[in-house]
Each structure stands twice: as structure tokens, then as C-alpha cells.
N, C-alpha and C positions, 0 to 999 in steps of 0.2 A: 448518366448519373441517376438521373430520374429513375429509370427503370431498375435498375439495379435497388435502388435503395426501397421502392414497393414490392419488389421482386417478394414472394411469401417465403420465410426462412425454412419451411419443411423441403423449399427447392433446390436450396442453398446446401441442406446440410445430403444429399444425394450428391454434388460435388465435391464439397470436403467433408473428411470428418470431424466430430466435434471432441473438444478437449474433453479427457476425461470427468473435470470437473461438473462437466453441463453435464445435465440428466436429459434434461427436457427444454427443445424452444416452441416458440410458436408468434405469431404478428409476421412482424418483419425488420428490416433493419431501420425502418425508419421509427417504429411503433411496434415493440415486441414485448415480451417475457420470457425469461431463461430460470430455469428451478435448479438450483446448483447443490453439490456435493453439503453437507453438515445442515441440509433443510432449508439452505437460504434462498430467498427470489430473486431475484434483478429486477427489474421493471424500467425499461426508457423511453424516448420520445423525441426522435429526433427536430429542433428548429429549422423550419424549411428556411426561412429569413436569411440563413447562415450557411445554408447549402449553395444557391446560388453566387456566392460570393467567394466559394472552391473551400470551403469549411467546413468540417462536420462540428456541429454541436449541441451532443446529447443528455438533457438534463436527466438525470437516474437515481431508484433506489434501489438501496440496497440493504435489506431486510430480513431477521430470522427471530427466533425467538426473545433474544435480547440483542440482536444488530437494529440498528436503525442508523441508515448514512444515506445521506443526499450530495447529489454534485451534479458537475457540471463535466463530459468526457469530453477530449476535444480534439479533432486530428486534422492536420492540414500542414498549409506553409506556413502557420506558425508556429509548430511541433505537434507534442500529440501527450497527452497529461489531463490532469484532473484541473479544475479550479473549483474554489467555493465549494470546497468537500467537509462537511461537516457533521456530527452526531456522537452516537456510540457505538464502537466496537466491541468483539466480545470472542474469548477462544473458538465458537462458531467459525470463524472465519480459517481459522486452521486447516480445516478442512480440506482450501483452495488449493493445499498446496504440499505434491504429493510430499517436499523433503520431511515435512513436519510430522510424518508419521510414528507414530508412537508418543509424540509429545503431549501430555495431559495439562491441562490449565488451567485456571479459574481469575478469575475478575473482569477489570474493562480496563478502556483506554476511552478516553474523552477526544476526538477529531476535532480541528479545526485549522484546516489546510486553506491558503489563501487558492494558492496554484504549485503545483509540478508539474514544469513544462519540460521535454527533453526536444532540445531542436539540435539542428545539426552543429553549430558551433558553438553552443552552452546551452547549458542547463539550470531553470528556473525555477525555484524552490522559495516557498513562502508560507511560514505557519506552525501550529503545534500539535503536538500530542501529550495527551497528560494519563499516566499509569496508574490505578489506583489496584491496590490488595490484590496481587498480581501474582500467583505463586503458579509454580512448574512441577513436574515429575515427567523425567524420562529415562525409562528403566526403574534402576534402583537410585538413580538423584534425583534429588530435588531440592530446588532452589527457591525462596522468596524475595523478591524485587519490592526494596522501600517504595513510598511515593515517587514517581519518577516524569522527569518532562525532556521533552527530545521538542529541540528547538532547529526549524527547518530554515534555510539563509543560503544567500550566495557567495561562493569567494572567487571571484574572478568569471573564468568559463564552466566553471564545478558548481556543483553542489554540496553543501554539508549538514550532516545532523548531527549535531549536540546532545550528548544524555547527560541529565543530571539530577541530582536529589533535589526535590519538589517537597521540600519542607521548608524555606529561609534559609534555607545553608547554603545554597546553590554549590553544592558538593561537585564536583566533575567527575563522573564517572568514563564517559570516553566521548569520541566519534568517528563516526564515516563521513568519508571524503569520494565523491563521483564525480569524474568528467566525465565528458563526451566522448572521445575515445574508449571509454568500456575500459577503465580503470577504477579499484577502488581500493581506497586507505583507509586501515581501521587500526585506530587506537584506543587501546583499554590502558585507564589510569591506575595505579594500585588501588584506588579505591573500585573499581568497578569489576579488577581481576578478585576481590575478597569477595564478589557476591555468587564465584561463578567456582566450584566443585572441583578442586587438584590445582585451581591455576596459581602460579607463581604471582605475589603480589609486590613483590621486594622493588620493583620498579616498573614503570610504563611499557608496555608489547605493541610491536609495528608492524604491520602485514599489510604488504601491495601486495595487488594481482590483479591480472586482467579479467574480465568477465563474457 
């Protein structure tokens, strides 16, 4: 484990390749930097305290021009998630992620994640995000998202997130529903289908599916 985790990552990445998103690493896995796709850094540090105990746990930021988030990554037997994730996001982060291509963006989201844990028999979810002046274009739509807050909680062995209007109203726009199994439920409210370009609002829309 030791060796492994000093091992220097240019050694690492001659064994595997790296996801398109990295540009560039360098340290190690215990103490590294990764330069990632829309300009953003990573920077972490792995707790040795925590290694010996069969845990990783890597406090990290992550950082771009207007990103700033710090946490806590964590992998072991007792799942593998974020805790005490907290700052600001920012379409920057789009970038990570090839589906999102073409999608244009602007404002932030406020973080303040307790934990996402995902262990083998549930999934631990604690915390918020809060939307502000949040507007999209893809293609020729585009949509603008009010004040909005996604309220993260447990239900049972699942996880769920809550949208909703972040003004006093606490308006319901919808939610996703994740177990452990690799299933997920999404419900959009009429109000949340009036925000989103063709879609039918006349009542509430349901879609499982595996993932």
C-alpha cells in the first residue's frame, strides 16, 4: 500500500491511460496535481493517519477561475464519496464531462455537501446546493433556472435530491432517486417541466432506469 501510494504518477500513467479529462499529473497519489480539461487544477494530499487504518482520505481542491471547492475524497470499507465538500462551482466544471458538450452556461451554484457516501448496501447523502442566475443555451434553446436549491438526504438504502425554488416558496420542481443497485428515479413536477423547452407540463413525468 505504501509503495503504491509514493509510487510517482508519471509511473502510473505508462500503465493506464488517463481520462480524457486530465491533461496533465504530476506528485503522486499520495500528494499530487492534476491540470484538468475547462483550466481547472485539483490539488490533494493524501492523510497517512487514515491509510493505515485500510482508508484513503484525501483532503482536495479544486479550483479554476471562478471554481473554488475543498473536501474531503474518501475510499475504503466504508464506501467511497466526498464529505465536507464545500465552496463554489461554476460552468467551468462542464467541461469534466464529455456528455455536456455543446452546453453553454453562466452563473454558480453555492456547495455545501455534508457527505456522499456510496457503500455497498446504501447510499449516504447529506447537504445542499444552492443555484443562483443560472441560465443555459444548447443549440438554439435556452433556458433560465429561478433561484434554485437541491436538498441532498436519505430515504431508506437510496439516496435523494430535492429541486426546488430558492425563493420562500419552496416551489417543487422535482427529484432524483439513487440506490445502490444502480437505479434511478426522476421526477419532474409541472412546475419544473415549465422550465425545460417542449416538455409537457399538464402533470408530473416518471422515469426509472438502470444506470
Amino acid at each position: 500500500m505504501t509503495m503504491l501510494i509514493s509510487m510517482p504518477l508519471s509511473i502510473l500513467t505508462r500503465i493506464r491511460d488517463l481520462p480524457p479529462q486530465v491533461e496533465t499529473v504530476s506528485g503522486t497519489l499520495f500528494d499530487g496535481r492534476a491540470d484538468l480539461s475547462g483550466g481547472l487544477l485539483l490539488v490533494w494530499n493524501t492523510d497517512w493517519n487514515k491509510v493505515w487504518s485500510g482508508r484513503l482520505s484525501a483532503p482536495f481542491v479544486l479550483s479554476g477561475r471562478e471554481t473554488m471547492l475543498t473536501g474531503d475524497a474518501r475510499a475504503g470499507l466504508g464506501g467511497v464519496g466526498l464529505v465536507a465538500t464545500q465552496g463554489r462551482a461554476t460552468p467551468e466544471i462542464l467541461a469534466l464531462f464529455p456528455d455536456a458538450a455543446g452546453l453553454e452556461c453562466q452563473g454558480q451554484a453555492v456547495v455545501a455537501i455534508d457527505r456522499v457516501l456510496w457503500r455497498r448496501s446504501d447510499i449516504q447523502a447529506q447537504g445542499e446546493l444552492r443555484f443562483r442566475d443560472l441560465s443555459c443555451n444548447f443549440g438554439s434553446q435556452k433556458f433560465d433556472l429561478p433561484p434554485t436549491r437541491v436538498d441532498l438526504a436519505n430515504e431508506g438504502t437510496a439516496a435523494r435530491a430535492v429541486f426546488s425554488r430558492d425563493d420562500g416558496t419552496a416551489e417543487l420542481f422535482g427529484s432524483i432517486r439513487v440506490t445502490p443497485d444502480r437505479w434511478l428515479r426522476l421526477r419532474i413536477e409541472p412546475e419544473g417541466a415549465q422550465l425545460i423547452p417542449g416538455m409537457p407540463s399538464s402533470s408530473a413525468t416518471e422515469l426509472e432506469m438502470p444506470f
